[in-house]
PDB file of N, H, CA, C and O in Angstrom:
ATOM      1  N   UNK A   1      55.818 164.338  32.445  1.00  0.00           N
ATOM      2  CA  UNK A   1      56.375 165.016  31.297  1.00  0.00           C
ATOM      3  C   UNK A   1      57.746 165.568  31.645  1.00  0.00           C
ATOM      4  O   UNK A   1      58.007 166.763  31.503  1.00  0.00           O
ATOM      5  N   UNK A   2      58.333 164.970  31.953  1.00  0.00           N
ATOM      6  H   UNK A   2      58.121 163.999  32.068  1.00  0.00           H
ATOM      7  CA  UNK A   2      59.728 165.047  32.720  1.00  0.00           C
ATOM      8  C   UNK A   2      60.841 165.589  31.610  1.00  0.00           C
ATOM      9  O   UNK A   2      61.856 166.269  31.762  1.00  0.00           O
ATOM     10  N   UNK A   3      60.171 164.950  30.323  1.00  0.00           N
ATOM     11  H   UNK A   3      59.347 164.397  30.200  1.00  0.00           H
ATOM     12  CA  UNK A   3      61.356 165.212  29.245  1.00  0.00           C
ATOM     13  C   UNK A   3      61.359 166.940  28.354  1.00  0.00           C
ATOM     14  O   UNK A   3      62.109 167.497  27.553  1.00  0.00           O
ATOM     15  N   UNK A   4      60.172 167.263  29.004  1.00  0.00           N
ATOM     16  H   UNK A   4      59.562 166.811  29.655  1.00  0.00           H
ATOM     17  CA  UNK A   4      60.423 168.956  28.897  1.00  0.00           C
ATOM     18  C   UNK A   4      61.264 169.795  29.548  1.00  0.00           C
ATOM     19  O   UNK A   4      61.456 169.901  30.759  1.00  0.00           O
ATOM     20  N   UNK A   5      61.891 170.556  28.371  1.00  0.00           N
ATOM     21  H   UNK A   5      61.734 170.470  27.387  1.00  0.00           H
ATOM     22  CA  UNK A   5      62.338 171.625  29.772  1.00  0.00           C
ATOM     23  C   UNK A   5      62.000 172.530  30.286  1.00  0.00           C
ATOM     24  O   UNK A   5      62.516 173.595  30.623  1.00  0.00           O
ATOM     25  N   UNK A   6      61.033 172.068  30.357  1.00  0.00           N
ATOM     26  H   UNK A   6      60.614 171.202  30.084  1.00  0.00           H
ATOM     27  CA  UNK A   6      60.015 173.441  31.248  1.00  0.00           C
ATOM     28  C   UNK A   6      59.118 172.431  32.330  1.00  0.00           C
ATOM     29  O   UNK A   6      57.996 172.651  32.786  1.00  0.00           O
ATOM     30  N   UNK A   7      60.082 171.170  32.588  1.00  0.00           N
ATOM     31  H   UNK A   7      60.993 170.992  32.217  1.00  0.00           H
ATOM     32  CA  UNK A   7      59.110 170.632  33.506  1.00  0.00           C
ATOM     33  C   UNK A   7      59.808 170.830  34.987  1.00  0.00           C
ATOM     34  O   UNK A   7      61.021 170.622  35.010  1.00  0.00           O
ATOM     35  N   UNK A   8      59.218 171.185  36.147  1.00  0.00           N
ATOM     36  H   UNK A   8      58.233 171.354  36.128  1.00  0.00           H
ATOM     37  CA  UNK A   8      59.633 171.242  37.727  1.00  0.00           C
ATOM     38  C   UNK A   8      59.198 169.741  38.397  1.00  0.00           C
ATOM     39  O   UNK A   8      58.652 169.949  39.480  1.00  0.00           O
ATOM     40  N   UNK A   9      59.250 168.741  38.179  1.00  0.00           N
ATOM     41  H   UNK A   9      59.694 168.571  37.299  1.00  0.00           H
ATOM     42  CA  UNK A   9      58.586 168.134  38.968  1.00  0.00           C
ATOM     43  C   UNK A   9      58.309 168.028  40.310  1.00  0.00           C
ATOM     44  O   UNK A   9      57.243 167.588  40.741  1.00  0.00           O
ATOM     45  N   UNK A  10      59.598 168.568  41.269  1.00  0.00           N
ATOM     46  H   UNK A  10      60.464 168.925  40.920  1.00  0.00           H
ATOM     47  CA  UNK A  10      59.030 169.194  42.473  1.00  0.00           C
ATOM     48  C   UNK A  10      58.232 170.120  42.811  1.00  0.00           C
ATOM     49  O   UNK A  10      57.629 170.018  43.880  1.00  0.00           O
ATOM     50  N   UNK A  11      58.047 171.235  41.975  1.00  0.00           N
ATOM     51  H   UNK A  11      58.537 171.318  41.107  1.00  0.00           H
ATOM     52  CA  UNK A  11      56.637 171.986  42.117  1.00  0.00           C
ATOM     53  C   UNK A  11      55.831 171.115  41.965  1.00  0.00           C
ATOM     54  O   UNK A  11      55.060 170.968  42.913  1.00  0.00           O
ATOM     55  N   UNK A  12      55.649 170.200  40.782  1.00  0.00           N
ATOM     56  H   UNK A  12      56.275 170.319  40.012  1.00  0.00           H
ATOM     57  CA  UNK A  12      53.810 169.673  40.694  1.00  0.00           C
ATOM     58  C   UNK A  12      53.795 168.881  41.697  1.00  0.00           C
ATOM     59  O   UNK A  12      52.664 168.679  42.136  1.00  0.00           O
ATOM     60  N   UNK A  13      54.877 168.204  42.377  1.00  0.00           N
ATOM     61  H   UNK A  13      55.796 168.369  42.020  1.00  0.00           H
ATOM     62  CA  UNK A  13      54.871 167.480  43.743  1.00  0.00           C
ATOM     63  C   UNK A  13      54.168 167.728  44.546  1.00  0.00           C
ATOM     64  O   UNK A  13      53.219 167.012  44.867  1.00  0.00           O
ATOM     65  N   UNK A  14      54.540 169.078  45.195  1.00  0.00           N
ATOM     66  H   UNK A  14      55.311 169.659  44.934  1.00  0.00           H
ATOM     67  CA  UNK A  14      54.469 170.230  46.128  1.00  0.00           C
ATOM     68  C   UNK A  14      53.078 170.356  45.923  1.00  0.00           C
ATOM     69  O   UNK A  14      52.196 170.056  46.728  1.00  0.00           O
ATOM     70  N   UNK A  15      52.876 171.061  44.202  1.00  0.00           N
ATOM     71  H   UNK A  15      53.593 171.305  43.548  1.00  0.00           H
ATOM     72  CA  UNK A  15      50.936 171.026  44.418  1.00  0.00           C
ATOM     73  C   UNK A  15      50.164 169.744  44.282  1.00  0.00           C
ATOM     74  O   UNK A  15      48.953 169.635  44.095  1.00  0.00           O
ATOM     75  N   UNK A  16      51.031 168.820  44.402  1.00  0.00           N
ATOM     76  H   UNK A  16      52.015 168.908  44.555  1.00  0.00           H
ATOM     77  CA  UNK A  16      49.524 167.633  44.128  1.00  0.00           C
ATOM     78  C   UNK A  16      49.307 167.624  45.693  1.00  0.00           C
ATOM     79  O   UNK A  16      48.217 167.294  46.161  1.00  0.00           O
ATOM     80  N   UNK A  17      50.246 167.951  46.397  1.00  0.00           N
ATOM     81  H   UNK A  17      51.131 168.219  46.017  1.00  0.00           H
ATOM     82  CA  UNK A  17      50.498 167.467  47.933  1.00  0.00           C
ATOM     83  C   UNK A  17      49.681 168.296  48.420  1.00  0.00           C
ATOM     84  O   UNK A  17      48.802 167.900  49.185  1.00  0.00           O
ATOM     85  N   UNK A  18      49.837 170.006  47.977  1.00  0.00           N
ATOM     86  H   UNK A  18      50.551 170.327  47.355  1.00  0.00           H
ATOM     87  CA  UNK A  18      48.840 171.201  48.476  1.00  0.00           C
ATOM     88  C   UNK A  18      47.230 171.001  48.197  1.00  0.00           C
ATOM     89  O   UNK A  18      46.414 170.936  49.117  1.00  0.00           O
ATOM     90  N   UNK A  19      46.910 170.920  46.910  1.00  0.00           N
ATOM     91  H   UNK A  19      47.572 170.973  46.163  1.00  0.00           H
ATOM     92  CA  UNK A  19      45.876 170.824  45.926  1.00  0.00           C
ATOM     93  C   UNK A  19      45.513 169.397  46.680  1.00  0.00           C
ATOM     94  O   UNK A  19      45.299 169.518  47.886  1.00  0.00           O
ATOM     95  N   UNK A  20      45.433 168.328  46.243  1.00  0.00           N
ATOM     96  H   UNK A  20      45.607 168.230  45.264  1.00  0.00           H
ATOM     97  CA  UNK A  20      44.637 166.934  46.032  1.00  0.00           C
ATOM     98  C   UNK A  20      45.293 166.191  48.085  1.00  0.00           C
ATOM     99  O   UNK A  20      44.906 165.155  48.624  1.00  0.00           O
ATOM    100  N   UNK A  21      45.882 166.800  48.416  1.00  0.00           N
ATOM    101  H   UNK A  21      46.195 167.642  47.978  1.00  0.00           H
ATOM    102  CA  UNK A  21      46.279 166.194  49.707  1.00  0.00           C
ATOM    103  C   UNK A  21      46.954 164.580  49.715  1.00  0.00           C
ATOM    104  O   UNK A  21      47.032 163.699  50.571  1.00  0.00           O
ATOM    105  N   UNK A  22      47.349 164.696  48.419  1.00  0.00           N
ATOM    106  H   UNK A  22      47.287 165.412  47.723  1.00  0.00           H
ATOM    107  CA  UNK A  22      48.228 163.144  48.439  1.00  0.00           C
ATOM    108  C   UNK A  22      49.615 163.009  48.940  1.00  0.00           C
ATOM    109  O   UNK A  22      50.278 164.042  49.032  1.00  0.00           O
ATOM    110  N   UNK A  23      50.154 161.854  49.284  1.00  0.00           N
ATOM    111  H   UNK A  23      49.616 161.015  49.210  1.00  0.00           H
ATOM    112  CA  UNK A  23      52.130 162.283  49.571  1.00  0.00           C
ATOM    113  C   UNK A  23      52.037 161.667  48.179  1.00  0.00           C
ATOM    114  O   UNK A  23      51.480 160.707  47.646  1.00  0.00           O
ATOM    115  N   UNK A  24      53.188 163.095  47.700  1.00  0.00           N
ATOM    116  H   UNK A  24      53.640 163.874  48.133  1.00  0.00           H
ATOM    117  CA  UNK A  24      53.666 162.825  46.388  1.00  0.00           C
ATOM    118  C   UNK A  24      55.266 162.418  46.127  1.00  0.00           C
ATOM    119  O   UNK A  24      55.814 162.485  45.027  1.00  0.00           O
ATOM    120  N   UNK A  25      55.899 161.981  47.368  1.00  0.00           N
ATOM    121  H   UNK A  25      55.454 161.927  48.262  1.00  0.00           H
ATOM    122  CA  UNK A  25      56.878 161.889  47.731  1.00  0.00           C
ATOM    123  C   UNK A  25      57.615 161.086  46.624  1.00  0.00           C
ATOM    124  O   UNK A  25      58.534 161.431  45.881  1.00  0.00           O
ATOM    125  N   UNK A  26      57.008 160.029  46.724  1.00  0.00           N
ATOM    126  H   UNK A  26      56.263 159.749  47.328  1.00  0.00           H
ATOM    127  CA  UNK A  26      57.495 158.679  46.325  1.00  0.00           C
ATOM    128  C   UNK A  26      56.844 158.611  44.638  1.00  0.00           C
ATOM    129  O   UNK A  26      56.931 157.533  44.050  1.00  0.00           O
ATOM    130  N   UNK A  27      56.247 159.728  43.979  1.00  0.00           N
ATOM    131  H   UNK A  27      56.176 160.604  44.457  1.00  0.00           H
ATOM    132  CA  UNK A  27      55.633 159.596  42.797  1.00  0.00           C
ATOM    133  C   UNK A  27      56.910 159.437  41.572  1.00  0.00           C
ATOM    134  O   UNK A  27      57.910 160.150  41.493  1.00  0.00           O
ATOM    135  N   UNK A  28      56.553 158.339  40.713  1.00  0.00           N
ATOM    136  H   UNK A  28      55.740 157.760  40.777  1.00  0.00           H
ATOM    137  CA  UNK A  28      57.652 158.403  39.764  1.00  0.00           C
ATOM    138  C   UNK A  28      57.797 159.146  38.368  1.00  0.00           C
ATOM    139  O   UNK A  28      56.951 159.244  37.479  1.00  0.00           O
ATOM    140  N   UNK A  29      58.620 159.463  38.395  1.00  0.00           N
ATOM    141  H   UNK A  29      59.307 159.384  39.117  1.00  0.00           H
ATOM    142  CA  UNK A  29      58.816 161.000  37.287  1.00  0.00           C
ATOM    143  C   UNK A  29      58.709 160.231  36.214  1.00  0.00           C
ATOM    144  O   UNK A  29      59.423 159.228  36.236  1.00  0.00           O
ATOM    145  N   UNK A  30      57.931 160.413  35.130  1.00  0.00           N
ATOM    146  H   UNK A  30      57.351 161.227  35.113  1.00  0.00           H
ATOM    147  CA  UNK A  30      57.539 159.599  33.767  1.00  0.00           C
ATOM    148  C   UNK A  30      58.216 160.841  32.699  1.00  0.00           C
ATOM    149  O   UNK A  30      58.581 162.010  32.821  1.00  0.00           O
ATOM    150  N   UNK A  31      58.142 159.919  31.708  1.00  0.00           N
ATOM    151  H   UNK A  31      57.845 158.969  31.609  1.00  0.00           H
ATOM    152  CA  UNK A  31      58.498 160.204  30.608  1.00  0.00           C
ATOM    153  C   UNK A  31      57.593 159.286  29.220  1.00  0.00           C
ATOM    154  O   UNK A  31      58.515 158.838  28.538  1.00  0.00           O
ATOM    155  N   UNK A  32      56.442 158.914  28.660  1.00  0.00           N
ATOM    156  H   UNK A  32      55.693 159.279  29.214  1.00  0.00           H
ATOM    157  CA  UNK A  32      56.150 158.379  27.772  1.00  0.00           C
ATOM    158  C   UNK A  32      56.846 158.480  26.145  1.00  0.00           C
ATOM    159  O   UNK A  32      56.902 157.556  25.333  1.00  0.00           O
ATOM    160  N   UNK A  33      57.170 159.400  26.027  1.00  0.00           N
ATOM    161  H   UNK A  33      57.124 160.150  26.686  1.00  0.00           H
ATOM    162  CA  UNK A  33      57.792 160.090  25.076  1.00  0.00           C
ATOM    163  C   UNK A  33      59.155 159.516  25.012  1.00  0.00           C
ATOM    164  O   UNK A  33      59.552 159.484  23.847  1.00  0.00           O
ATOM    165  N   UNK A  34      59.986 159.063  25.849  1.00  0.00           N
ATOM    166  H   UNK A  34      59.663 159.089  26.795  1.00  0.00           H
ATOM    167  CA  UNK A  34      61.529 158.607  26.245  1.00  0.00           C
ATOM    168  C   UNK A  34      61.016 157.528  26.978  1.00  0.00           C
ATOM    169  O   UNK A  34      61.903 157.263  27.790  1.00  0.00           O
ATOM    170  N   UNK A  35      60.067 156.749  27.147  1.00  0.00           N
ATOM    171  H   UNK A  35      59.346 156.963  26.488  1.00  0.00           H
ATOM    172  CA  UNK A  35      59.974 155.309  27.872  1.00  0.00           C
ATOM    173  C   UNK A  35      60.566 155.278  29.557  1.00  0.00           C
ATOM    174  O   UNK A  35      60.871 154.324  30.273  1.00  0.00           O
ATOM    175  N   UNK A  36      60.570 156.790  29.811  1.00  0.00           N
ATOM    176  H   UNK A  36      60.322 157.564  29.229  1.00  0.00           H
ATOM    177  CA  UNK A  36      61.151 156.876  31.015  1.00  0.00           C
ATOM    178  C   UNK A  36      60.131 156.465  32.168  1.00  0.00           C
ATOM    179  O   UNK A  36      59.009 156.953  32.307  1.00  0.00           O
ATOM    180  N   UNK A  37      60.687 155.523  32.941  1.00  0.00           N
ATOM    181  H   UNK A  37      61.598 155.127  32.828  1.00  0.00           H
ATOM    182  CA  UNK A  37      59.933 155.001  34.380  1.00  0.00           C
ATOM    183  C   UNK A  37      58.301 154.434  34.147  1.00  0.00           C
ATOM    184  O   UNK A  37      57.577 154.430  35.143  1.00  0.00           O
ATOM    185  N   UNK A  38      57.872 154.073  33.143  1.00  0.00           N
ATOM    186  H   UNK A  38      58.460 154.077  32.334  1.00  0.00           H
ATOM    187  CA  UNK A  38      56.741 153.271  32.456  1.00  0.00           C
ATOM    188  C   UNK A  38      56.457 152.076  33.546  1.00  0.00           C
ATOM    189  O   UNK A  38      55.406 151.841  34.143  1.00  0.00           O
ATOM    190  N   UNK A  39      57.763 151.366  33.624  1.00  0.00           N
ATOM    191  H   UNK A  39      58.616 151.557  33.140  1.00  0.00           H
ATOM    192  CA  UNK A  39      57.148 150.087  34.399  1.00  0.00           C
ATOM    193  C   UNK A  39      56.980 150.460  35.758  1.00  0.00           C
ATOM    194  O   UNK A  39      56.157 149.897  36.480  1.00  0.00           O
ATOM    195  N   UNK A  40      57.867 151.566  36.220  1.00  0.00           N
ATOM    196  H   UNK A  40      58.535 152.023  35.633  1.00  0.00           H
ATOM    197  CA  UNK A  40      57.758 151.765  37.790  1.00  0.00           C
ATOM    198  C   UNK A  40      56.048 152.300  37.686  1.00  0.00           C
ATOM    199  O   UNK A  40      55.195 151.652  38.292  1.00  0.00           O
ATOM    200  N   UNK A  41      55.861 152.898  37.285  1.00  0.00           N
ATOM    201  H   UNK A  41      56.554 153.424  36.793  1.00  0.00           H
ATOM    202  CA  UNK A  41      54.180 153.704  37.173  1.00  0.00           C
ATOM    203  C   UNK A  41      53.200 152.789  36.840  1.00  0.00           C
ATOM    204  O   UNK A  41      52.010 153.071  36.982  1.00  0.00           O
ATOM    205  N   UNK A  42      53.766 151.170  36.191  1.00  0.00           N
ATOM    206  H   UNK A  42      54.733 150.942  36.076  1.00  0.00           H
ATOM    207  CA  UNK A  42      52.270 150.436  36.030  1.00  0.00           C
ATOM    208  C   UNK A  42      52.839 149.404  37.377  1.00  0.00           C
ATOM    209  O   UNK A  42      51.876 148.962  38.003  1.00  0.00           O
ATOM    210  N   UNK A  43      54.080 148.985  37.885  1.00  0.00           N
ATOM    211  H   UNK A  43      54.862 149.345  37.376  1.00  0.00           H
ATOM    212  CA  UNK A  43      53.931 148.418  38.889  1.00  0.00           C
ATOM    213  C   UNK A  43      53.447 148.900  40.296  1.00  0.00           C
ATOM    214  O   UNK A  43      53.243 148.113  41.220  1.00  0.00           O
ATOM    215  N   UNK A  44      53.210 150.804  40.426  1.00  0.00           N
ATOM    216  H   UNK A  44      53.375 151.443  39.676  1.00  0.00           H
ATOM    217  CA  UNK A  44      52.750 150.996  41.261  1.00  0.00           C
ATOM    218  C   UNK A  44      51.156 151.282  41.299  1.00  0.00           C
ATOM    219  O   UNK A  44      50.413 151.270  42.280  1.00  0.00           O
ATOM    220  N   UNK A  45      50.936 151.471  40.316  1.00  0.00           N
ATOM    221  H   UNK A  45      51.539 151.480  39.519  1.00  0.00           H
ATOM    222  CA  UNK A  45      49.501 151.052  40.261  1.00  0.00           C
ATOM    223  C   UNK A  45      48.980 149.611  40.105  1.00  0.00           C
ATOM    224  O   UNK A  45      47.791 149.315  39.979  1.00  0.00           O
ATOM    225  N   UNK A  46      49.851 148.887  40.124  1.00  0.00           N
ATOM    226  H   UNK A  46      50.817 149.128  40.226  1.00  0.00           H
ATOM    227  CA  UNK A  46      49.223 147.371  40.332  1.00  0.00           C
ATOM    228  C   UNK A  46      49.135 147.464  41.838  1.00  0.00           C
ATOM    229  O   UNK A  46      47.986 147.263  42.230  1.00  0.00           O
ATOM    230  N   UNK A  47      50.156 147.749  42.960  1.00  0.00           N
ATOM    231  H   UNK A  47      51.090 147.912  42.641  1.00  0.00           H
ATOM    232  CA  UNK A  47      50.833 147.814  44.033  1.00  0.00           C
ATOM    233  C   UNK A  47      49.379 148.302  44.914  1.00  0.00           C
ATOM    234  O   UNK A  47      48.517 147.724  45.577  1.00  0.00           O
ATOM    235  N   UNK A  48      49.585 149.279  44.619  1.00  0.00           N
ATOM    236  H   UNK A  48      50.285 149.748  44.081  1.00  0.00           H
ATOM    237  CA  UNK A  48      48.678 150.424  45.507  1.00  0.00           C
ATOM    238  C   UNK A  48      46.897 150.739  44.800  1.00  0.00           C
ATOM    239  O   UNK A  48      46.121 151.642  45.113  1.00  0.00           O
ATOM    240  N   UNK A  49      46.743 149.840  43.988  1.00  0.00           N
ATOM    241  H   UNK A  49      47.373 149.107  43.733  1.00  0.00           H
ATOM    242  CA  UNK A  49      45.264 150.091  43.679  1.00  0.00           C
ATOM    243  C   UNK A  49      44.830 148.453  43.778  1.00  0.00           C
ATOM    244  O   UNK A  49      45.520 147.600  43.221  1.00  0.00           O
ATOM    245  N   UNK A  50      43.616 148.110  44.545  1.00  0.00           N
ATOM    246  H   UNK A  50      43.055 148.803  44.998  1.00  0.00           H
ATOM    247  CA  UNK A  50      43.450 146.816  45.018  1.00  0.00           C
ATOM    248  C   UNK A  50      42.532 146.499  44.306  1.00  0.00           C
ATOM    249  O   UNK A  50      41.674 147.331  44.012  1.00  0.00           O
ATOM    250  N   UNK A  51      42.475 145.003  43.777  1.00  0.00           N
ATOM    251  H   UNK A  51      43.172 144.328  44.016  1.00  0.00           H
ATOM    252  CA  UNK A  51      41.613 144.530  42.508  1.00  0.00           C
ATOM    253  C   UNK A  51      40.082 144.902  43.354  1.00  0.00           C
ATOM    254  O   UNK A  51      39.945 145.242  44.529  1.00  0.00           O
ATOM    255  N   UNK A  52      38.910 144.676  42.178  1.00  0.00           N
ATOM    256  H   UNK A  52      39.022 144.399  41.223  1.00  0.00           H
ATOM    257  CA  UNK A  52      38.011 144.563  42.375  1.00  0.00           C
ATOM    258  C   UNK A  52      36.942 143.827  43.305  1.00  0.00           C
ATOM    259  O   UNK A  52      36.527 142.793  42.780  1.00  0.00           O
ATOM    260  N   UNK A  53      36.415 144.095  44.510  1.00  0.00           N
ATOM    261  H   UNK A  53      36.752 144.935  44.937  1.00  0.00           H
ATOM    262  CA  UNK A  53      35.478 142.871  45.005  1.00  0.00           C
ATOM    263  C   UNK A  53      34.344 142.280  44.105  1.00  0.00           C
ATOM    264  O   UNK A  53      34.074 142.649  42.963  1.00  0.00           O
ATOM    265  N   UNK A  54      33.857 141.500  44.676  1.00  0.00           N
ATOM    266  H   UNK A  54      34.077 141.200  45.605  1.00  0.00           H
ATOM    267  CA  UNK A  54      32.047 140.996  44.040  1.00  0.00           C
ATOM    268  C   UNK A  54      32.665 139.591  43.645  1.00  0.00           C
ATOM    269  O   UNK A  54      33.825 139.179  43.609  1.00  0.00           O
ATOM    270  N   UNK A  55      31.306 138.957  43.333  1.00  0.00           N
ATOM    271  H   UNK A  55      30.364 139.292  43.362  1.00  0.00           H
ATOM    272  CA  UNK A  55      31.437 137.615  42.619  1.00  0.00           C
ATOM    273  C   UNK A  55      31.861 137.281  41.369  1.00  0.00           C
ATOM    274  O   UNK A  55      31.264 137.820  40.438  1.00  0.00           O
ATOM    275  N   UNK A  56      32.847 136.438  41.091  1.00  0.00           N
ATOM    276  H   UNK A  56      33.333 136.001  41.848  1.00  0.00           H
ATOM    277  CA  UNK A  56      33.270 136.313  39.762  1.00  0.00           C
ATOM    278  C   UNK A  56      32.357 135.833  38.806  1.00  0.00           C
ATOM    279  O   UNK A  56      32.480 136.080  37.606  1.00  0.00           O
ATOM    280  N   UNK A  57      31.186 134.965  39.417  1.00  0.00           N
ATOM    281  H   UNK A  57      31.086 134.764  40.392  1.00  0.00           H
ATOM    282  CA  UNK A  57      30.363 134.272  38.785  1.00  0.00           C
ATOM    283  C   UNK A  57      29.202 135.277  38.269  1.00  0.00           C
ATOM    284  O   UNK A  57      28.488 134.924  37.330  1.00  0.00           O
ATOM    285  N   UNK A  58      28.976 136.865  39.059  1.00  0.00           N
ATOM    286  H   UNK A  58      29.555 137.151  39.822  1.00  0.00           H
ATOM    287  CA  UNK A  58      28.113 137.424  38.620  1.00  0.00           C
ATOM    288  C   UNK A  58      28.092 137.982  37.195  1.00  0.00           C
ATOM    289  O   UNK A  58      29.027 137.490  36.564  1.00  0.00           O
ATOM    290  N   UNK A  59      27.239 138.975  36.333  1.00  0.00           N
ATOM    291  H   UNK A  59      26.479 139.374  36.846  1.00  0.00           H
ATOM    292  CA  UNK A  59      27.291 139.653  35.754  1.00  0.00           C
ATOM    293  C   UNK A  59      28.280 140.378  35.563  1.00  0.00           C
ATOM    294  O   UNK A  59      28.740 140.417  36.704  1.00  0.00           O
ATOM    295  N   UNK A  60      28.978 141.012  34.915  1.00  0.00           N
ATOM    296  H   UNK A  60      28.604 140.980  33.988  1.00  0.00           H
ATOM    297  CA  UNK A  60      30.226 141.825  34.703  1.00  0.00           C
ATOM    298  C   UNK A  60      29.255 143.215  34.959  1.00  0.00           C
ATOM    299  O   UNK A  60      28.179 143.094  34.374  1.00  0.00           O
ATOM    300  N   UNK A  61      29.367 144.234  35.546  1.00  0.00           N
ATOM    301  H   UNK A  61      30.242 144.332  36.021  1.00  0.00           H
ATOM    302  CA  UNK A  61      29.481 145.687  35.585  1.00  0.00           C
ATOM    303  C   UNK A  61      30.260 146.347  35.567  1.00  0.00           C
ATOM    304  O   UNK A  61      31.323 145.984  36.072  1.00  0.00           O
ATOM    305  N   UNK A  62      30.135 147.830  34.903  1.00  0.00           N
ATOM    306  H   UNK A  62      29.271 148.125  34.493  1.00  0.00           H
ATOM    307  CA  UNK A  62      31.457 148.672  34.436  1.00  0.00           C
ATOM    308  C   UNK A  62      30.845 150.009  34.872  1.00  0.00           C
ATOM    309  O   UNK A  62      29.628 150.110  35.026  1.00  0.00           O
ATOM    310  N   UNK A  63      31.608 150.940  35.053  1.00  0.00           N
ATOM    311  H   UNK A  63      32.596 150.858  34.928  1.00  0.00           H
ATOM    312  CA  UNK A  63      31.397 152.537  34.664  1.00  0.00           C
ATOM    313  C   UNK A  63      31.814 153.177  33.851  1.00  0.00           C
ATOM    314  O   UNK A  63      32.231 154.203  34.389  1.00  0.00           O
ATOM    315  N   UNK A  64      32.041 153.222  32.351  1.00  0.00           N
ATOM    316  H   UNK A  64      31.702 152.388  31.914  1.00  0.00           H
ATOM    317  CA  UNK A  64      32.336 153.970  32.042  1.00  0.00           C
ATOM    318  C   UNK A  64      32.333 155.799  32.111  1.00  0.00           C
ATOM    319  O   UNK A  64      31.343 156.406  31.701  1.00  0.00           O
ATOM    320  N   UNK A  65      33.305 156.398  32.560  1.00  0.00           N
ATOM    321  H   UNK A  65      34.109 155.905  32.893  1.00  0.00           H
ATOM    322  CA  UNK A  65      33.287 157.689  32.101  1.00  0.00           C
ATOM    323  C   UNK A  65      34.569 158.632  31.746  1.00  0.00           C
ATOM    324  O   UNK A  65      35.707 158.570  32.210  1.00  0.00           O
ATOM    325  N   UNK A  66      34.132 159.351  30.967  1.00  0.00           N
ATOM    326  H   UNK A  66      33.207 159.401  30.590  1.00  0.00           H
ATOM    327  CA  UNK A  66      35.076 159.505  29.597  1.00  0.00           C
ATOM    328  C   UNK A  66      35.645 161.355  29.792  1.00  0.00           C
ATOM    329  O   UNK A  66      35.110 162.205  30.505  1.00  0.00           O
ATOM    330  N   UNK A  67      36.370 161.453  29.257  1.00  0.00           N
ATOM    331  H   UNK A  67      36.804 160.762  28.678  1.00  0.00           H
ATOM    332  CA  UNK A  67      36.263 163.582  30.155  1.00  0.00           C
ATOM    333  C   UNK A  67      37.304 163.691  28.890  1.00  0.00           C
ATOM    334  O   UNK A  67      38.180 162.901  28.535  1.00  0.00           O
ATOM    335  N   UNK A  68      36.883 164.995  28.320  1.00  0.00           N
ATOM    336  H   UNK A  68      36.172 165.637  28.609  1.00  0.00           H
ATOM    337  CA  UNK A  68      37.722 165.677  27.698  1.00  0.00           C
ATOM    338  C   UNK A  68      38.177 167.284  28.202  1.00  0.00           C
ATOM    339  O   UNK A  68      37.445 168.258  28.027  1.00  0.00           O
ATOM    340  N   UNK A  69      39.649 167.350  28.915  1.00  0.00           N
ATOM    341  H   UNK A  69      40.243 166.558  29.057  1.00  0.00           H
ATOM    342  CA  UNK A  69      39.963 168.769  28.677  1.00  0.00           C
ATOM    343  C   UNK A  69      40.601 169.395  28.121  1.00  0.00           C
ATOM    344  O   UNK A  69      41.732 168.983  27.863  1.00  0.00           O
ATOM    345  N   UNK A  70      40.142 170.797  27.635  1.00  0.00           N
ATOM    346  H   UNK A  70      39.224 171.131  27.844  1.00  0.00           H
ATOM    347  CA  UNK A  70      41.031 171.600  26.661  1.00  0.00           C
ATOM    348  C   UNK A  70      41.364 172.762  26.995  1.00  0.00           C
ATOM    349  O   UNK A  70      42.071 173.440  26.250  1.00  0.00           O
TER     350      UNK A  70
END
């Protein structure tokens, strides 16, 4: 949410890094609202999240789960 001005993105950096223990170094500052950095954020989740194992020939299985917060 980069296109606020009330956004720090080096603070939420800082806490994803404190909080969740990820390097948030390299995280790309989005904008959905302004189309800002969209493709960098689905090419790094193509990048860094590795397809699925199992047999193609099996059954399809899923997990759905769904979360609402307010």
């Amino acid at each position: 949410k980069i296109d606020l001005p009330s956004a720090e993105p080096e603070r939420v950096k800082e806490e994803i890094e404190d909080i969740i223990g990820l390097d948030a170094s390299d995280a790309p500052l989005i904008s959905a609202k302004m189309g800002t950095n969209i493709d960098e954020v689905l090419e790094q989740i193509i990048s860094k999240i590795p397809a699925p194992n199992g047999d193609p020939d099996a059954p399809l299985q899923a997990l759905i789960f769904d979360s609402i917060y307010d």
